[in-house]
KOLBA-334492 format. One record per residue (C-alpha): residue number from 1; x, y, z; residue in three letters. Coordinates in steps of 0.5 Angstrom, whole numbers, always signed. Layout:
// residues N
{NUM, {X, Y, Z}, "ALA"} ...
***
This chain:
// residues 203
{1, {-31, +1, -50}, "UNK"} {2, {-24, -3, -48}, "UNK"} {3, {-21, -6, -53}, "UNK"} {4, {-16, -11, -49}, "UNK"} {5, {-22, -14, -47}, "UNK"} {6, {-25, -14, -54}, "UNK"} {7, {-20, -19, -57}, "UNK"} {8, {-22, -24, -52}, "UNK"} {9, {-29, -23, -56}, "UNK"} {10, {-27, -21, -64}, "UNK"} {11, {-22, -23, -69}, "UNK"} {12, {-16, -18, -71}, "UNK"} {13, {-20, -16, -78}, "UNK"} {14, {-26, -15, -74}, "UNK"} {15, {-22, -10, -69}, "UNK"} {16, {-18, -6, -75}, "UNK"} {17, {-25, -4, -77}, "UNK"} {18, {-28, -3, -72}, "UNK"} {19, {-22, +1, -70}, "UNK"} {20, {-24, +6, -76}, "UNK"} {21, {-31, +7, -73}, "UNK"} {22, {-29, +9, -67}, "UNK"} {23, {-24, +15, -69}, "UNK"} {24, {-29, +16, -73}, "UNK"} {25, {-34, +17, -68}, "UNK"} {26, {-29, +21, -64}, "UNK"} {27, {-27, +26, -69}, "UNK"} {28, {-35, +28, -70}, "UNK"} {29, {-36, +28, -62}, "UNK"} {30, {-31, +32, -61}, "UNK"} {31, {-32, +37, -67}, "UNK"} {32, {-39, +38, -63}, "UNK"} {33, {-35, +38, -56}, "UNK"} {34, {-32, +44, -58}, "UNK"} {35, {-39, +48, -60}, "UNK"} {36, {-43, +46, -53}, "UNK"} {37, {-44, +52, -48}, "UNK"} {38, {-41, +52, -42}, "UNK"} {39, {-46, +50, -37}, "UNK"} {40, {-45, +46, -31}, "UNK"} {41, {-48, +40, -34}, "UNK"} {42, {-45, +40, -40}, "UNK"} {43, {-38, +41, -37}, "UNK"} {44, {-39, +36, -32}, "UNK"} {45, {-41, +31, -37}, "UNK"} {46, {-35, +33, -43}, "UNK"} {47, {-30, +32, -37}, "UNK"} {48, {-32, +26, -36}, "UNK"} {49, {-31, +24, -43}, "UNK"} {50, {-26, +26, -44}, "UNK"} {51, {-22, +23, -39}, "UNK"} {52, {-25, +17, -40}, "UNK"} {53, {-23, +18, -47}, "UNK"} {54, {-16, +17, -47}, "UNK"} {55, {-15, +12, -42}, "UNK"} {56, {-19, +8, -48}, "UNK"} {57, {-15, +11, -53}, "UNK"} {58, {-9, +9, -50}, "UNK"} {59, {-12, +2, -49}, "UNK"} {60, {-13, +1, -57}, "UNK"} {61, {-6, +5, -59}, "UNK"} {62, {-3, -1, -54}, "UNK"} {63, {-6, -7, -59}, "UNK"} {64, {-1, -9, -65}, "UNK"} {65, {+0, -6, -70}, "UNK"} {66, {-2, +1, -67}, "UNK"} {67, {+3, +0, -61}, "UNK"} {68, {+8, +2, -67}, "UNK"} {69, {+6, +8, -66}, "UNK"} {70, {+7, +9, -59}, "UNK"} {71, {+14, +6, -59}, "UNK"} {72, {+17, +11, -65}, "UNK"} {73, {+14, +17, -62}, "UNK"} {74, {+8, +20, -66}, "UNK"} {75, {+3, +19, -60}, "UNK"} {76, {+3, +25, -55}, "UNK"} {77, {-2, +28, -50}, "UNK"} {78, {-4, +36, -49}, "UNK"} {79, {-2, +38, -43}, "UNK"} {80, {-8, +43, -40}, "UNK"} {81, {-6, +48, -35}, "UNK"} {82, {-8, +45, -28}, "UNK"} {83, {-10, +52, -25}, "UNK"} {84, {-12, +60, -28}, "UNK"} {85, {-10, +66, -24}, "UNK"} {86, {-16, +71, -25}, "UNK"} {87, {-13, +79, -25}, "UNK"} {88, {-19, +83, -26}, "UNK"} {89, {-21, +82, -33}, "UNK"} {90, {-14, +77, -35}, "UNK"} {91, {-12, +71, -33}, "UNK"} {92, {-6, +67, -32}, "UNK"} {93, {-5, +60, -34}, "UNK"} {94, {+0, +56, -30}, "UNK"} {95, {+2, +49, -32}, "UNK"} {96, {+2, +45, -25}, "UNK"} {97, {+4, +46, -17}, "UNK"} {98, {+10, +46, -18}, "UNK"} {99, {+9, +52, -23}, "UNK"} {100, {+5, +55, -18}, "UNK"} {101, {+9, +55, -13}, "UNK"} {102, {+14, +58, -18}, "UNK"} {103, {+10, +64, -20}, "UNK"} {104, {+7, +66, -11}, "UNK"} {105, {+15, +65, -10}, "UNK"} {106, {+17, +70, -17}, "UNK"} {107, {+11, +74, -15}, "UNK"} {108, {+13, +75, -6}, "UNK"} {109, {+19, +78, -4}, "UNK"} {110, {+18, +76, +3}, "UNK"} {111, {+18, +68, +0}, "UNK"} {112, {+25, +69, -3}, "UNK"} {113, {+29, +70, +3}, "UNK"} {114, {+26, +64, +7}, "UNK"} {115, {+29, +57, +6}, "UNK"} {116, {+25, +52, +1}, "UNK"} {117, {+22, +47, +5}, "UNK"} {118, {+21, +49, +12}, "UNK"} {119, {+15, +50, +16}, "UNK"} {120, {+15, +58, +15}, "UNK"} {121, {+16, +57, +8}, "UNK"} {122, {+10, +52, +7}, "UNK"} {123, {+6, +56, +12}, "UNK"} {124, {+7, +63, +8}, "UNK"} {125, {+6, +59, +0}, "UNK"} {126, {-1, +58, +3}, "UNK"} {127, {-2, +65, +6}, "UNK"} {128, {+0, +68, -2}, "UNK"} {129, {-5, +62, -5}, "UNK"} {130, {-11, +65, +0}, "UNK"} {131, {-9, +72, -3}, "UNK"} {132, {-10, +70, -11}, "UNK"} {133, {-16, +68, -13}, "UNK"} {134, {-15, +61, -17}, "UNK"} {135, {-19, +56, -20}, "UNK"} {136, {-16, +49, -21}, "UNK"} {137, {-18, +46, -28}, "UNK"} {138, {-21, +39, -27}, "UNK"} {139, {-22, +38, -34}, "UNK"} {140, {-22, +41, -41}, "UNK"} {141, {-30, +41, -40}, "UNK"} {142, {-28, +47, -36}, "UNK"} {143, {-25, +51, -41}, "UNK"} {144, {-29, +55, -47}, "UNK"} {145, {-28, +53, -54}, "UNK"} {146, {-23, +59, -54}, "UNK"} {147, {-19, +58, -47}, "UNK"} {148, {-18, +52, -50}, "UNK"} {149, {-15, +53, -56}, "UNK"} {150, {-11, +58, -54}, "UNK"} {151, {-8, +54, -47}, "UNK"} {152, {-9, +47, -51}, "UNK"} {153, {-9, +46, -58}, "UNK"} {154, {-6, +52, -62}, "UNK"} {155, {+1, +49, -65}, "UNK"} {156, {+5, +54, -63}, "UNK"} {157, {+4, +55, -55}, "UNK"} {158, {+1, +48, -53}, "UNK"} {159, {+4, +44, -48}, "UNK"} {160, {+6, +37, -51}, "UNK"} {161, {+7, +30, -46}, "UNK"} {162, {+10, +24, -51}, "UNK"} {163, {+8, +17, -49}, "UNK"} {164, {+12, +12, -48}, "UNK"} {165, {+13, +5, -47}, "UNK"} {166, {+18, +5, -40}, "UNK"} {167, {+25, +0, -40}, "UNK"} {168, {+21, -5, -38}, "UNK"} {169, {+16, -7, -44}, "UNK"} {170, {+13, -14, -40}, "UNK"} {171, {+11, -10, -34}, "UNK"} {172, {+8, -4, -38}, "UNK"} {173, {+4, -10, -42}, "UNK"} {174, {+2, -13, -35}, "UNK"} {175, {+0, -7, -31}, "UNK"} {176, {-5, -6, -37}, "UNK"} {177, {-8, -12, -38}, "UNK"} {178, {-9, -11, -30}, "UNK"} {179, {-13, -4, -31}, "UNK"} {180, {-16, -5, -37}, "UNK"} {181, {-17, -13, -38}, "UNK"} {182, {-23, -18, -36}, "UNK"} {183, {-20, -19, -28}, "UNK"} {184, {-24, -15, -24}, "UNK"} {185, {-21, -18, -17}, "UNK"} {186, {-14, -17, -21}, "UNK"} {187, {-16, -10, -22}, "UNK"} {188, {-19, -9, -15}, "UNK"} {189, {-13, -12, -12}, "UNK"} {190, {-9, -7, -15}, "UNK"} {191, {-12, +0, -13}, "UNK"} {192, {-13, -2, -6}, "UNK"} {193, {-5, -5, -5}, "UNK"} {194, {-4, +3, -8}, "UNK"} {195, {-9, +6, -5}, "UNK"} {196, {-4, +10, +0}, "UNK"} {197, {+0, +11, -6}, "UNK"} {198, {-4, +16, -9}, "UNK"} {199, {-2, +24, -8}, "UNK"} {200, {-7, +30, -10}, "UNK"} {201, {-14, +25, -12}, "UNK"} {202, {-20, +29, -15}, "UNK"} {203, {-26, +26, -13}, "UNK"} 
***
């Protein structure tokens, strides 16, 4: 449900409590995510959501007065790691490509005589990446309820992102009423005007 276009149809009171309902609805569905097996549907289905999820949450947090929150800083988003590295019976966690290029490079005595950036560089980083064997984590519904909590959730070695408003508070504001607002062509004007933009898109 986005709540930009719901001002156009609610008043201010009736968002505030259809708010509480909302975090309601969210605090049970995710009690019952973290209990769902990991089959394939249900992981498709739980990565979906949840990624849906927060781009509506940070549509609501975005309206008065919860923005409050967002411009003293107490709104943050975990961090899953993006890939897994699987030796044997272990695995190792890695936060996103550049940390990946850092582990190959860390693990390769050849790479770390070679020059940053060159063809031969490039070429030998995916040679050490065809000999590992990684998986590349699309979404939290990928990870079991303990692999999650162990690389996401736990306080003491969760991976914290804290958002924030940019310098430019009127720009921010119009480019969110043009994702998330009632103008579809707007919207639609803007993803092909970025498209070429885009870097490492998962379909």
């Amino acid at each position: 449900m986005n709540s930009d276009k719901l001002k156009t149809l609610f008043t201010f009171e009736d968002l505030y409590i259809l708010s509480g309902i909302i975090l309601i609805f969210l605090t049970v569905y995710f009690a019952v995510a973290g209990l769902i097996k990991s089959s394939r549907m249900a992981n498709d289905q739980k990565r979906r959501t949840l990624s849906h999820i927060r781009a509506l949450l940070l549509t609501f947090f975005n309206n008065e007065p919860f923005n409050k929150l967002i411009e003293q800083g107490h709104i943050y988003l975990a961090q899953p790691p993006l890939f897994k590295i699987n030796k044997g019976s272990k695995g190792i966690y890695i936060k996103d490509e550049q940390d990946l290029e850092n582990y190959i490079v860390q693990n390769s005595k050849d790479l770390k005589k070679i020059k940053k950036n060159t063809k031969e560089y490039e070429k030998n980083i995916q040679l050490e990446k065809s000999k590992l064997n990684i998986q590349r984590f699309k979404g939290l519904g990928e990870m079991n309820p303990e692999e999650l909590w162990n690389t996401t959730l736990n306080p003491e070695t969760r991976n914290l992102l804290k958002v924030q408003y940019s310098k430019n508070l009127q720009k921010d504001q119009d480019l969110i009423q043009t994702l998330m607002g009632n103008d579809v062509a707007a919207r639609k004007d803007f993803i092909v005007d970025n498209a070429i933009n885009v870097v490492n898109l998962d379909i």
